[in-house]
Each structure stands twice: as structure tokens, then as C-alpha cells.
C-alpha positions in Angstrom: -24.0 29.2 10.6 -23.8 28.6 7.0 -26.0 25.7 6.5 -27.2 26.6 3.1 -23.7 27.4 0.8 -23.0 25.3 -1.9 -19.6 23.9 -2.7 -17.7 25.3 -5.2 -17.5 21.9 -7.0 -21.3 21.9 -7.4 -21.4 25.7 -8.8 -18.7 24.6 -11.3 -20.7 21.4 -12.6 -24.2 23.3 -12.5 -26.2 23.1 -15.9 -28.3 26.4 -15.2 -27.8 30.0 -13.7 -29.1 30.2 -10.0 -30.2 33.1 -8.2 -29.2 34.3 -4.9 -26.4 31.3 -4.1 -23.7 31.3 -1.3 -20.1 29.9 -0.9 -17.8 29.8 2.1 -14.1 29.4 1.4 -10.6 31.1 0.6 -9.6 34.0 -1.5 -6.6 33.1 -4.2 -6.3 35.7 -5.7 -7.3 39.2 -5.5 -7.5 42.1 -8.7 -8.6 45.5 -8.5 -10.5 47.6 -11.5 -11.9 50.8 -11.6 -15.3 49.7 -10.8 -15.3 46.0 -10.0 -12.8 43.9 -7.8 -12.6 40.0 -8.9 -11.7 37.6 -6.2 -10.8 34.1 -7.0 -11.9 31.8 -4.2 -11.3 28.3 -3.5 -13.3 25.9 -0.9 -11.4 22.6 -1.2 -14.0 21.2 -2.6 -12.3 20.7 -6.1 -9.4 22.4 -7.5 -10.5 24.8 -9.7 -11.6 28.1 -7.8 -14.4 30.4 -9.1 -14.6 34.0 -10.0 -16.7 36.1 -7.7 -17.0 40.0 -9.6 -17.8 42.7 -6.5 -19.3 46.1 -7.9 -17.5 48.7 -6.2 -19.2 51.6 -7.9 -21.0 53.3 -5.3 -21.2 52.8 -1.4 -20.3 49.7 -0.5 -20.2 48.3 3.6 -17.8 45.0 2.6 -14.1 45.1 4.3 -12.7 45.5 0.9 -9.1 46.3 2.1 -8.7 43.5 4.3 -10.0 40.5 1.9 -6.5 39.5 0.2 -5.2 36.6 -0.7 -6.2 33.7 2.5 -8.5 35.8 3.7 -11.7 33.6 4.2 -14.6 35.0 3.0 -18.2 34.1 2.5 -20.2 35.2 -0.7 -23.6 35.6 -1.7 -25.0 36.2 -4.8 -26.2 34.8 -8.4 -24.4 32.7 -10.8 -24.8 33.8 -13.6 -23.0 32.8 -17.3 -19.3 34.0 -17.3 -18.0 36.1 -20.3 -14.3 34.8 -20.4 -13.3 31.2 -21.8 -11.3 30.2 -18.7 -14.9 28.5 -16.6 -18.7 28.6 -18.0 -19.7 30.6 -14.5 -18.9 33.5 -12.2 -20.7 34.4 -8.9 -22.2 38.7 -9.4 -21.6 39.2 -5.9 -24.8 41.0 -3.5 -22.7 40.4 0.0 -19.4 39.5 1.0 -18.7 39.0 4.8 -14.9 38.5 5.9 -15.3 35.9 8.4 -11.2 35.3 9.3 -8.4 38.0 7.5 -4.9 37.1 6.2 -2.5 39.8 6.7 0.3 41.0 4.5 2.8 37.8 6.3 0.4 35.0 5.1 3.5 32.5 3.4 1.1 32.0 0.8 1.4 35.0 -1.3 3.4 33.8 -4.2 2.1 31.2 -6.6 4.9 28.6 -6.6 6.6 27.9 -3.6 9.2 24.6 -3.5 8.0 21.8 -1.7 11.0 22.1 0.6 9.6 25.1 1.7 6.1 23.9 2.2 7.1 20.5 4.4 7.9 23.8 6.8 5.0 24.9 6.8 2.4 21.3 6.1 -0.3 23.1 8.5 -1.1 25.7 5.2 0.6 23.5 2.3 -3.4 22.1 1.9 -4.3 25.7 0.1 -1.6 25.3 -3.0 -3.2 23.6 -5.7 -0.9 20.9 -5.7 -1.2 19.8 -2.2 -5.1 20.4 -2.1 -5.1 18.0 -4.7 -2.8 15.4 -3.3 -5.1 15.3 -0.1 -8.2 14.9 -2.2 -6.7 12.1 -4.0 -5.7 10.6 -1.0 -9.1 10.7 0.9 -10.7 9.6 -2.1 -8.4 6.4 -2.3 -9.1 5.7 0.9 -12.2 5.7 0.4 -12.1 2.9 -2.8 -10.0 1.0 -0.7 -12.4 -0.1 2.0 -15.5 0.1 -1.0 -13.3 -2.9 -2.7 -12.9 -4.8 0.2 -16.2 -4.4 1.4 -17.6 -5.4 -2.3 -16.0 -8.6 -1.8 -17.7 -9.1 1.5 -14.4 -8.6 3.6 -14.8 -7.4 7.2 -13.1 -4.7 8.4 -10.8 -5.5 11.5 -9.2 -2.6 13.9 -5.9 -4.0 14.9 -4.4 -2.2 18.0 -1.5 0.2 17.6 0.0 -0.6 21.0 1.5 -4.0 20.4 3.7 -6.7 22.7 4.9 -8.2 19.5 7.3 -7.2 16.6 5.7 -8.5 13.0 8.6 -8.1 11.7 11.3 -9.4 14.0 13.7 -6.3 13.2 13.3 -4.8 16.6 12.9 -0.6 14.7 9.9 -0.3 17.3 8.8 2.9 19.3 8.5 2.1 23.2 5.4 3.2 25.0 6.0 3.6 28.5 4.8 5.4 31.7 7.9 5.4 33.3 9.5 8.5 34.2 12.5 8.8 32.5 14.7 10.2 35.3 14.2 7.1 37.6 13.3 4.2 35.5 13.0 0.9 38.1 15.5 -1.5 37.4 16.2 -5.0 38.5 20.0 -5.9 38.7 20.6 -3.2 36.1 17.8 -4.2 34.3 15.0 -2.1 33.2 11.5 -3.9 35.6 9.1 -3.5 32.5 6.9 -4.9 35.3 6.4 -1.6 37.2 5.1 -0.7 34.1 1.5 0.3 32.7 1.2 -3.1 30.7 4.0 -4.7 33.1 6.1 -5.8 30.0 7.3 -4.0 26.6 5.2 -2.7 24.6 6.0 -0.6 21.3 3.7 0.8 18.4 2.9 -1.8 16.2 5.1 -1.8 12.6 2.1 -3.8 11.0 -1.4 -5.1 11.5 -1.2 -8.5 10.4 0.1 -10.6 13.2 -3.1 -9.2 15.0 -5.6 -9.6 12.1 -4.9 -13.4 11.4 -6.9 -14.7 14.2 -10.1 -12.8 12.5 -9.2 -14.3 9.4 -9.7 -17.3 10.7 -12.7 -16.8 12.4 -14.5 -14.5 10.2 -12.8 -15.9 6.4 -11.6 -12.7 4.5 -10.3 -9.7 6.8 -8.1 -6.3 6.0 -7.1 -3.8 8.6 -6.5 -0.3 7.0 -4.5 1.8 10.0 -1.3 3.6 10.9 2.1 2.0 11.6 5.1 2.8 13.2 8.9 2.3 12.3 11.8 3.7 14.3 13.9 3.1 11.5 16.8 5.9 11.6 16.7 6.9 8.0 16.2 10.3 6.4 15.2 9.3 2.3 12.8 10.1 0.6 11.4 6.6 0.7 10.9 6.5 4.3 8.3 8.0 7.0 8.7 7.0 10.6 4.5 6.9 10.6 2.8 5.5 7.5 -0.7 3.3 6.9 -0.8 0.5 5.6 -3.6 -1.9 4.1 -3.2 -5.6 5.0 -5.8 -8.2 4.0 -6.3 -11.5 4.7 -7.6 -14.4 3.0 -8.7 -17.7 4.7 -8.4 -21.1 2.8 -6.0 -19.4 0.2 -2.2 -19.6 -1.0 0.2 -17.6 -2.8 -1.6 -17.4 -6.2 -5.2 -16.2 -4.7 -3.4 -13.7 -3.0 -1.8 -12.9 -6.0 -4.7 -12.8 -7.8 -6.3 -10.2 -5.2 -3.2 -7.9 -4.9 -3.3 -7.5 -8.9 -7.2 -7.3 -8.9 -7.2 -4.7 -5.7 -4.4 -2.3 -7.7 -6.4 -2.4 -11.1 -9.4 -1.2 -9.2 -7.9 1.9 -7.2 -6.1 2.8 -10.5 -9.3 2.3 -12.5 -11.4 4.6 -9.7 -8.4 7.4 -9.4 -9.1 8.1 -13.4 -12.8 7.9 -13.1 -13.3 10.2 -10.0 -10.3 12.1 -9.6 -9.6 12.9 -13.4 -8.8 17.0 -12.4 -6.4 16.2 -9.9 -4.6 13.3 -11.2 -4.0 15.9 -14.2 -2.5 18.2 -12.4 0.3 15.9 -12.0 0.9 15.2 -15.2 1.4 18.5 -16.2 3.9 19.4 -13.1 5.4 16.8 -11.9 5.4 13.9 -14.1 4.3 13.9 -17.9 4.4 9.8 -18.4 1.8 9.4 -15.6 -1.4 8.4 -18.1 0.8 6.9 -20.3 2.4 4.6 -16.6 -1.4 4.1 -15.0 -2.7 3.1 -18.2 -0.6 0.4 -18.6 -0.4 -0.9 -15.4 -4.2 -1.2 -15.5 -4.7 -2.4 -18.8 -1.3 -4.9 -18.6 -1.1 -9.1 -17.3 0.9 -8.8 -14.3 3.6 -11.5 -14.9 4.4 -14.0 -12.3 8.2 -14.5 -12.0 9.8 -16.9 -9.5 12.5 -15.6 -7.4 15.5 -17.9 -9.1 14.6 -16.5 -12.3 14.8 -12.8 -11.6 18.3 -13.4 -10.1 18.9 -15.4 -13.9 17.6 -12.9 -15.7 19.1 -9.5 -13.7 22.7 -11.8 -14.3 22.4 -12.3 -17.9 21.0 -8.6 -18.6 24.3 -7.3 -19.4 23.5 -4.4 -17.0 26.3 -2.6 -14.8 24.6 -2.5 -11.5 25.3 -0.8 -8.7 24.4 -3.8 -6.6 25.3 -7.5 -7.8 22.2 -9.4 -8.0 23.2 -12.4 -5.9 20.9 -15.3 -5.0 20.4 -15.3 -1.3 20.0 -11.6 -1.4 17.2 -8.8 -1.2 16.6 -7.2 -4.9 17.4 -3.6 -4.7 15.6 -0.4 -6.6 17.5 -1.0 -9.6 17.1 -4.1 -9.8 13.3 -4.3 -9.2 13.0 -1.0 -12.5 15.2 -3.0 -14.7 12.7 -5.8 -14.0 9.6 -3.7 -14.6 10.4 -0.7 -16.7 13.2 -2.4 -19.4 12.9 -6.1 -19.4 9.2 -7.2 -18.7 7.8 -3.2 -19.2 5.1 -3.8 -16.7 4.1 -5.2 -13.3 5.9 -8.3 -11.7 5.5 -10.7 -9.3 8.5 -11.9 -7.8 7.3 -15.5 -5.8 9.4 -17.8 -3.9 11.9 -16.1 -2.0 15.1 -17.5 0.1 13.6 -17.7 3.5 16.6 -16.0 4.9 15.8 -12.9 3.8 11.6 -13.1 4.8 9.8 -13.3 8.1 9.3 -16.1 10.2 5.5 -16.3 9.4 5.5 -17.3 5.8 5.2 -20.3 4.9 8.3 -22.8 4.2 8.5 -24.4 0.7 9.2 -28.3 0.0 12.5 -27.4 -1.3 13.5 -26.1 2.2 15.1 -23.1 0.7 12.5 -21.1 -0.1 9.4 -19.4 1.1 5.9 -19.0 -0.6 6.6 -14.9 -0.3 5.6 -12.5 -3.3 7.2 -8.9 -3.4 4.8 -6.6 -6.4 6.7 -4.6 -8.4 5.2 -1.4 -10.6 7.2 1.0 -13.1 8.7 4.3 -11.9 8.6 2.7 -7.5 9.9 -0.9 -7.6 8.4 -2.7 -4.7 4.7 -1.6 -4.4 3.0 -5.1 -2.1 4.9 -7.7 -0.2 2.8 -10.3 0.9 3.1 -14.6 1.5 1.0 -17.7 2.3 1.3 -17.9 6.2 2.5 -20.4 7.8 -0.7 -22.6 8.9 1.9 -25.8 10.4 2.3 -25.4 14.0 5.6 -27.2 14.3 7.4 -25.5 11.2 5.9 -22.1 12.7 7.5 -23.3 15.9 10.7 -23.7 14.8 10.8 -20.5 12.5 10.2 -18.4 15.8 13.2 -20.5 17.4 15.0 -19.8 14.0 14.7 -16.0 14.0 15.8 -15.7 17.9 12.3 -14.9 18.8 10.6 -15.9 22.0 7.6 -18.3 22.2 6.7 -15.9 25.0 5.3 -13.1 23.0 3.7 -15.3 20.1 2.0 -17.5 22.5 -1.1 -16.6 21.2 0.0 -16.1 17.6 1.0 -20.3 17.3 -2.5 -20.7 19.4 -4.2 -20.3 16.3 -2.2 -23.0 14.3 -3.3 -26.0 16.9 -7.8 -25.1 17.1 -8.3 -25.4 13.8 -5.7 -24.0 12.0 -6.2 -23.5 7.9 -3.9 -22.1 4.6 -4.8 -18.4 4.7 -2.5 -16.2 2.6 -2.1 -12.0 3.1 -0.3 -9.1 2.1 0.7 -5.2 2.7 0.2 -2.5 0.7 1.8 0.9 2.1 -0.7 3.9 1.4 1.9 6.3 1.0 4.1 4.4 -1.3 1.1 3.7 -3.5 0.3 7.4 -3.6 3.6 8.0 -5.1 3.2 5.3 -7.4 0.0 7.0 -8.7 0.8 10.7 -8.9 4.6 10.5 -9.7 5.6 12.1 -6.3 9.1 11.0 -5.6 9.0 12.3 -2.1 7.1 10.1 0.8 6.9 13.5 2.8 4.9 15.1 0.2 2.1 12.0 0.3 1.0 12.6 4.0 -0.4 15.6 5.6 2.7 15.4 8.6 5.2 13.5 8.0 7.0 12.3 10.6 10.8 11.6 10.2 14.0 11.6 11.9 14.7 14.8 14.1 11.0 16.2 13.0 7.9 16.3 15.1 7.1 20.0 14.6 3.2 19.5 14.0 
């Protein structure tokens, strides 16, 4: 239908005038002179818009009183040099067609709306400025995170979403089922998950990696890049009930090679974000958080340290700060914790290695001291906890008795301890959670505002 326009990101960027050009997208703003109306239209494609100048002198066939602000419009004409200092070109318009109006009740009217407002309304929040440029930044990191893996020769590995099995072992799972609800079959008061579709439980998966293991050590190094699910009961502005999350996997590897990836993998996406998504990425240092160079730069520029578990708990006990929380051995670090670490004491990235195997899943791998588990949380300035990953556990008999340990049955990871008896190898992964890491990198504090519908507790309007 339109096969010819050009993106307003490519008029923007052009080094010449062009003749008899065409744009398709949305009207910003509108302003009226005697003789000329000047629209100010945006196509996604970038976030500045660009000035297209109508000539109303004279008879003129173009819906003029029905292209407002949303109305989407498209535009032909010549770009040609603009006069003002605000953007080197401006679109002389020869025909403007209205191809969808926005009447007077379009939400969008006012220039600065609060983002409590806008999670109301996500299916339009993509037009403001600050959420177009969110979802650019978000496609485009999506897009570096497969190019890194697949530079390194990783395969790319769809794990299902419908799962038998909790990763985690904390049992927050959504339930898929056929059943209808207002006569569920049941067996001595049991629910008969056999009358059902997969004739046992089955939930949305919380994680990818249980799943993706087996490639890893079939095909060497794996990731799976997909949504998860988390039936967690908690409204904060940490958590989503559906998130994505990247996991790779590394055959013939421990704890410090996947160290060494989840620091390499973060200096990358930070490095790409301020080469191809330098317009955006300021737009959020100048409204929403004016340390955000200042933060990326140093992550990417800084030596990660590498801090056993013990020590954090020494160091958080002799800091001489008031926490909320104690720091205890035997316990989980908290927020707090995790900033003092990163933003006062070290002032950049940690690795936290060597955790209580109490507190981590079954799957990682046991330590000689018996205590402890090769586990790695990242930390980052300004987010605390940014990667958790571990060495698996590649014994079959310590596996074995981690499942019986954690009250899980052998029944639904069968297939999982199958892989530690044919030719089972060290392999070592980890998790990064899309969302979070879009906070980290824009200086959102508010997970909702990082995905295009969130999905939380009490809310699945869209």
C-alpha cells in the first residue's frame, strides 16, 4: 500500500535534499499559522519526529480539521533544508492522506503523563517518547543478545513453556489444565491429573534450564532466550508474574568459565546499547536517571571482582553499617546488602561464589567442604543481583541425593539424572532476567515499565 515511504530515521540521517519522498506514521503535535500548518510526526522508527510544513494558502482537498494529535497520517513531498536549529530537515508537504483519525478523547493529548497512568493504558504507552524508546532499546538488546551468543558459535535451543518439572523446587508454578473447573475428577478426594490432557501436572515453566542441559551436552555451548512464568503472589516493583529470561550453557566448564562469560556477555550488551542506541539511552539520562553514563561506563570499563560467599558475610559484619537485615552466614544477601557491596565498598560489579547449599537449588554442584555450593549470584550498582548462575551438578549419586534432600521426587527428573549416567561431563550455566537488565541499563526502577504488558497480581487487562 505504501511500499515506497522511507522511515523517518532515514530522512533524519540523510546527507542531501530529496525530491518527492513519502512517510507513513503518527502526528505529535499539531500548530496552526496563517498560511502554513506544521505537523510533527513520528513513525517509531527513532525518537525524534520530523517537521512536515502544509501550505494552506489557497484550495486545499487534505482533511485538515481532522489530523490532530494520533491521527495517522501519510505524507508526500520533498525534503528540503530546514530553517530552524532544532533538526537539519523538514518535509514541504505536496499530499497528505489521513489514513486512521484520533478524536478529541485520544489519552494522548498532553505531553507528560505519569507512568502510573500509562501501565492503564500499555496498548498506547508505545507513542510517548519515553516508552517508544524503552521498546526500541529492548528489541535492539534482544537482538545483541542472540548476535553474542551466536558469535561464539552457541546454538540456539527452544525449551518448552509447558513443563512437568519445577527448576526451581519452590512450587510458585501456574497449572495448565483442561479440566473444567466445576467438576474436576478426583480420586479419594484427590485431584486424577490422569483424566488430564498430559495425564499428570503440568505448569508453565519458571526457567529454561533444566530443559536446555541435555543440548548442552549434546551440542557443547547452548542458551535458550524465552518467557517464564512465576506465580509468585507479590506486587513490587521488582517482580512480573511473566518475564524472559536468557540462560546459557556451557559444556566442559566450571564456575570461573561461567564467570568469565557472564562478565564478557554484560560488557558486550552494555558496549552495543551506547553504540546503537545512543538517542534513546539519553533520553534516560536526562529524565529518569542523571548517573546513568557515568554507572554504564563503569561497569563496562571496570574488573568485575570475584568475592567468595564467607567473605561478603565478613566484610557486610565489619562495615560498621546499620542494616535493616543482619547479614548472617547461612542466609540469602538482601538489596542492601548486595548495594553496599557494589556501590560503597568495592564501587563496581561483584561476584559473590560459593554459596551455603541451603539456600541454592538442588542442581548445583556440591563443594568438598560439604557446606557449600559452586553458585555465583552477579551483582551491578543501582539493582543488586543482576545473574545467578552455578557449575551443575555432573555426579549422578550426589545429584541423587540433592533431589532426595529438597523433597523432590525422582519421578519427575527421571530424565534430568539420565543425563549424569551416558556420558555425563562438568558443564556450568546461568540466568540473566531480560527485564531486570533493562532496568539496570536505563535506570527504570519499575519492572512494569520494562515490558510491553506486564503481568502482575490481580492484572491481566491486555
Amino acid at each position: 500500500m505504501f511500499k515506497d515511504r522511507q522511515s523517518v530515521a532515514s530522512l533524519l540521517g540523510a546527507t542531501s535534499a530529496q525530491s518527492a519522498i513519502q512517510i507513513c506514521g503518527w502526528v505529535r503535535t499539531r500548530r496552526d499559522a496563517k498560511l502554513f500548518s506544521f505537523f510533527e510526526i513520528n513513525d517509531g522508527s527513532c525518537l525524534a519526529s520530523i517537521q512536515a510544513i502544509l501550505d494552506t494558502d489557497g484550495e486545499t482537498h487534505i482533511e485538515l480539521k481532522a489530523i490532530g494529535t494520533g491521527a495517522a497520517v501519510a505524507v508526500e513531498g520533498d525534503l528540503v533544508e530546514s530553517p530552524g536549529k532544532e533538526q537539519k530537515w523538514e518535509i514541504r508537504v505536496t499530499n497528505m492522506l489521513l489514513i486512521g483519525a484520533a478524536p478529541a478523547d485520544y489519552p494522548m493529548q498532553k505531553k507528560r503523563h505519569s507512568d502510573e497512568f500509562l501501565r492503564t493504558i500499555a496498548h498506547l504507552r508505545p507513542r510517548t517518547n519515553k516508552f517508544g524508546a524503552m521498546f526500541r532499546i529492548r528489541s535492539r538488546m534482544a537482538f545483541a543478545i542472540h548476535q553474542f551468543f551466536q558469535e561464539r558459535e552457541f546454538h540456539y535451543v527452544h525449551t518448552p513453556i509447558i513443563t512437568g518439572s519445577d527448576c526451581e523446587g519452590a512450587g510458585e508454578m501456574f497449572r495448565v489444565t483442561t479440566f473444567d473447573l466445576a467438576s474436576v475428577p478426583k480420586i479419594d478426594g484427590a485431584i486424577d491429573f490422569g483424566e488430564d490432557f498430559f495425564a499428570k501436572e503440568a505448569h508453565l515453566t519458571v526457567s529454561g534450564q533444566l530443559a536446555v542441559e541435555p543440548y548442552c551436552l549434546a551440542l557443547g555451548n547452548v542458551y535458550t532466550f524465552g518467557p517464564t512464568f512465576r506465580s509468585e503472589n507479590s506486587n513490587t516493583s521488582r517482580h512480573v508474574s511473566e518475564f524472559w529470561m536468557i540462560e546459557p550453557e556451557i559444556a566442559f566448564a566450571d564456575l570461573a568459565d561461567d564467570m568469565d562469560l557472564a562478565e564478557e556477555m554484560v560488557r558486550y550488551l552494555i558496549k552495543y546499547l551506547r553504540a546503537h542506541c545512543a538517542d534513546d539511552l539519553a533520553l534516560f539520562e536526562k529524565f529518569v536517571d542523571k548517573e546513568l553514563t557515568a554507572r554504564l561506563e563503569q561497569v563496562e570499563k571496570s574488573e568485575f571482582v570475584r568475592l567468595p560467599y564467607t567473605k561478603a558475610i565478613d566484610i557486610l559484619r565489619a562495615s560498621g553499617v546499620s542494616f535493616e537485615h543482619e547479614p548472617t552466614w547461612g542466609a540469602d544477601l538482601q538489596t542492601e546488602h548486595e548495594r553496599y557491596l557494589t556501590e560503597t565498598h568495592f564501587r563496581r560489579p561483584v561476584f559473590v561464589f560459593d554459596w551455603p547449599k541451603e539456600i541454592k537449588a538442588f542442581y548445583m554442584r556440591e563443594n568438598d567442604d560439604g557446606k557449600t555450593v559452586a553458585a555465583m549470584d552477579l551483582l551491578v550498582p543501582h539493582i543488586g543481583e543482576l545473574i545467578g548462575g552455578s557449575q551443575r551438578e555432573e555426579r549422578y549419586d550426589k545429584l541423587h541425593r540433592r533431589i532426595e534432600e529438597n523433597s523432590l521426587s525422582h519421578e519427575d527428573y527421571w530424565w534430568y539424572l539420565e543425563t549424569r549416567r551416558f556420558g555425563s561431563a562438568p558443564h556450568a550455566g546461568f540466568g540473566l532476567g531480560f527485564e531486570r537488565f533493562l532496568m539496570f541499563v536505563t535506570g527504570v526502577t519499575n519492572i512494569r515499565d520494562v515490558i510491553p504488558y506486564p503481568r502482575t497480581p490481580k492484572h491481566l487487562e491486555f
